[in-house]
N, C-alpha and C positions, 0 to 999 in steps of 0.2 A: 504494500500500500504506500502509495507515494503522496505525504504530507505537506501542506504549506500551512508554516503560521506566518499569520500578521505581526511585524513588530512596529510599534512608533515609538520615536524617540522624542520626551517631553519634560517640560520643565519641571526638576524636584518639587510635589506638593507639600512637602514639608517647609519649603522655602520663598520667601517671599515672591510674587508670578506678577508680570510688566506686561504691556499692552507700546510696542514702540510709537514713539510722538508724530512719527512720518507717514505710516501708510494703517494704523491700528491693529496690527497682526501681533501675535505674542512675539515679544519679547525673546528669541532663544538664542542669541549671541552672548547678551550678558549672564543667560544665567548656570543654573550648573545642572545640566540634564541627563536624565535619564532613561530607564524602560520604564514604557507606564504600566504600573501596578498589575493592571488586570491583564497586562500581556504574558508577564510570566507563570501565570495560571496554564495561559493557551500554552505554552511550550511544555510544560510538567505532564500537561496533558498529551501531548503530540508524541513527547517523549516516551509515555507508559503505553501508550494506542501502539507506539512503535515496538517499544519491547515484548508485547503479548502479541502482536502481528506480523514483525518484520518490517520491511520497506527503508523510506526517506523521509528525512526532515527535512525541509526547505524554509529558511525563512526570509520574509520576504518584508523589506521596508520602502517606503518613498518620504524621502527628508531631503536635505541638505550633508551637504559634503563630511560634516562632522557628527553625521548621525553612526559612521561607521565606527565611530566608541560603543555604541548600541549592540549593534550589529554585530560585533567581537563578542559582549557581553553575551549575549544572547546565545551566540555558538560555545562558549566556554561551558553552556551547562547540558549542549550535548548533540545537538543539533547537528547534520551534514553538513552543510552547504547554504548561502545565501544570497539575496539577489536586492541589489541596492537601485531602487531609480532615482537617477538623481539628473535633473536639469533647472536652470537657472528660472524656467520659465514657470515653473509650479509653484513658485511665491504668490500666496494672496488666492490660493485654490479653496473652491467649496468643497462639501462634505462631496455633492452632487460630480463635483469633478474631479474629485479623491478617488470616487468610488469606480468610475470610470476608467481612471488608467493600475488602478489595482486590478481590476477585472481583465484591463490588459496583458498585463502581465500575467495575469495568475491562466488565462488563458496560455498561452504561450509553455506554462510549465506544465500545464497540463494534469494537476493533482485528482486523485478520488476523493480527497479531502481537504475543507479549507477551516482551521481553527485560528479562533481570533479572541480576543477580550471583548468583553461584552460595553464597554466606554472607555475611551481615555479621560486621564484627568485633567488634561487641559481644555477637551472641547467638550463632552459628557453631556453627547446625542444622540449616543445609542442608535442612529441608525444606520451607520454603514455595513455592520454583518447582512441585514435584509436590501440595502444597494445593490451590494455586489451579488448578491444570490439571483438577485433581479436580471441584474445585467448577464448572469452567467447563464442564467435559464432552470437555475437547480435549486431544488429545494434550501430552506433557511430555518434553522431547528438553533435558536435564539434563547438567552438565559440561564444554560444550562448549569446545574447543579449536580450531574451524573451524566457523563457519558459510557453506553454499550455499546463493541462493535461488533455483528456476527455477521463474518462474510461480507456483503455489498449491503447491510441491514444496520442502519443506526437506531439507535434508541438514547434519546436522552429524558431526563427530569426537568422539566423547565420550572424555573421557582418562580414562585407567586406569592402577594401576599399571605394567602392564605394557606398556603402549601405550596404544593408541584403538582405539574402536568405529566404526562405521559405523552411522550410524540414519536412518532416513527418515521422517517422515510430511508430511499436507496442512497447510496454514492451513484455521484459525483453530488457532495452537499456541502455546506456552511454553517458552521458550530461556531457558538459564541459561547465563553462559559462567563462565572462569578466567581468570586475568589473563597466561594465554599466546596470547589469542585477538587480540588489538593492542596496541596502543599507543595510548594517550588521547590525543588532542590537547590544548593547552596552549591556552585562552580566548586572544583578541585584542583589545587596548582596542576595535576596534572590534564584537565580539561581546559584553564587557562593558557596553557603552554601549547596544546593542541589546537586552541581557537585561531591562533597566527598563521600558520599550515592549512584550515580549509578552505575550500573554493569559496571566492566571494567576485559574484558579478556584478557589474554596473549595467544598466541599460536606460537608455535615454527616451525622450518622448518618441524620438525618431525612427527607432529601436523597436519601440511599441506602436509605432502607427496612429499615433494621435496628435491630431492639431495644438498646435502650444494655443492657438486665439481659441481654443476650447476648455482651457484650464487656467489657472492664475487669477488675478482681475479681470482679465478679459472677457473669461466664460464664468467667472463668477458669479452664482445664482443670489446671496446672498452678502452682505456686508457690514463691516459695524464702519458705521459713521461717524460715531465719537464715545470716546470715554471717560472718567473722572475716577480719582484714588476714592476707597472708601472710604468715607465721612468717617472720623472719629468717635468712641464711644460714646450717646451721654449718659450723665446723671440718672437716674432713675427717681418714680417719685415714692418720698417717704410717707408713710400715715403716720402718725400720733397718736396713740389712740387715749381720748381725752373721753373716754365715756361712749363715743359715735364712731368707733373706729370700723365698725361692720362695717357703717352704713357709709362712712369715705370708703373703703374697700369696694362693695358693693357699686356705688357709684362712679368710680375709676372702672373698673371692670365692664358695667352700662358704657361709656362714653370707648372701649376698647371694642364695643360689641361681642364681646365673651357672653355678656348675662343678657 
């Protein structure tokens, strides 16, 4: 079984996240980036899917030139092989145009299986695993909490508030999981030392068959037009309670539309 996961390479959420003053795109020059979170779920997973089945891991990113820090990371925990696109011209791309030249690619590689993180934490809209499934023609079994694979038969648990789902379809499919699906393995010097030695391709819009005036600003379906630091914490307000402190309680609460 021949595997692609999705990596994006994004800014630490643990650290303070810029929106630059020129064009309003995140910030990722200055800050100090990483895999998003819910990516290395999708690889522990691809990883175990590969040990009980065989095959390849492919992992596959579209960033900028320094996302290949990512990209190392990523194969250091155990991955084959990976495929970097990178062109100058996908600055300023919507989900919508994301979605598009992943599906390019991931056409091209041609997997039975495509696992991803269920949102980054920079953009966390969840809809690109159902994009690309669009785009590719193949089913999209989204949220997952348990993945099964028998033969050309997936089965996942898709979590819900109020539980899980039961869903099934064939390969060629699109799995998204959540990060109650494993536990990521932790790199080994000796997986890091081997991450430098695997194949890692680049391929360009050009490569993949898609118009640059179809991605970027240009085909950009959406946009932020402006934005502002968060406003500072305030005060909050105190009660007293001088005998009537219910009923300022109460009344605070009326004017919040709680009560």
């Amino acid at each position: 079984m021949k595997i692609v996961v999705l990596v994006k390479q994004v800014p630490d959420s643990g650290a303070e996240r810029n929106l630059r003053s020129d064009d309003n795109t995140v910030d990722r020059g200055s800050a100090n980036n990483v895999i998003n979170e819910m990516d290395e779920y999708a690889i522990e997973e691809a990883l175990q899917v590969q040990e009980r089945h065989g095959g390849e891991v492919v992992v596959l990113t579209m960033g900028p030139a320094h996302a290949t820090e990512s990209i190392r990371k990523a194969l250091s925990m155990g991955p084959d092989a990976a495929v970097h696109v990178v062109d100058d011209a996908l600055h300023g791309s919507c989900a919508v145009a994301t979605s598009k030249v992943l599906a390019a690619a991931i056409r091209q590689l041609a997997p039975d299986l495509v696992i991803c993180g269920a949102e980054s934490t920079d953009g966390r809209v969840q809809v690109l695993p159902h994009m690309i499934a669009e785009r590719l023609g193949v089913a999209a079994l989204t949220g997952a909490r348990k993945l099964t694979v028998e033969g050309s038969t997936l089965t996942i648990e898709r979590q819900t508030e109020e539980g899980y789902e039961v869903v099934t379809a064939s390969t060629p499919a699109v799995v998204s999981v959540w990060d109650t699906i494993n536990e990521p393995r932790y790199p080994s010097f000796k997986g890091i030392m081997a991450a430098k030695k695997k194949p890692l391709e680049t391929r360009s819009l050009a490569d993949l068959g898609v118009d640059a005036a179809e991605v970027g600003f240009a085909g950009a379906t959406s946009a932020v037009v402006a934005h502002s630091k968060r406003p500072p914490r305030q005060a909050g307000n105190k009660v007293t309670d001088s005998g009537d402190g219910g009923v300022q309680l109460v009344a605070f609460l009326a004017s919040e539309k709680f009560v």
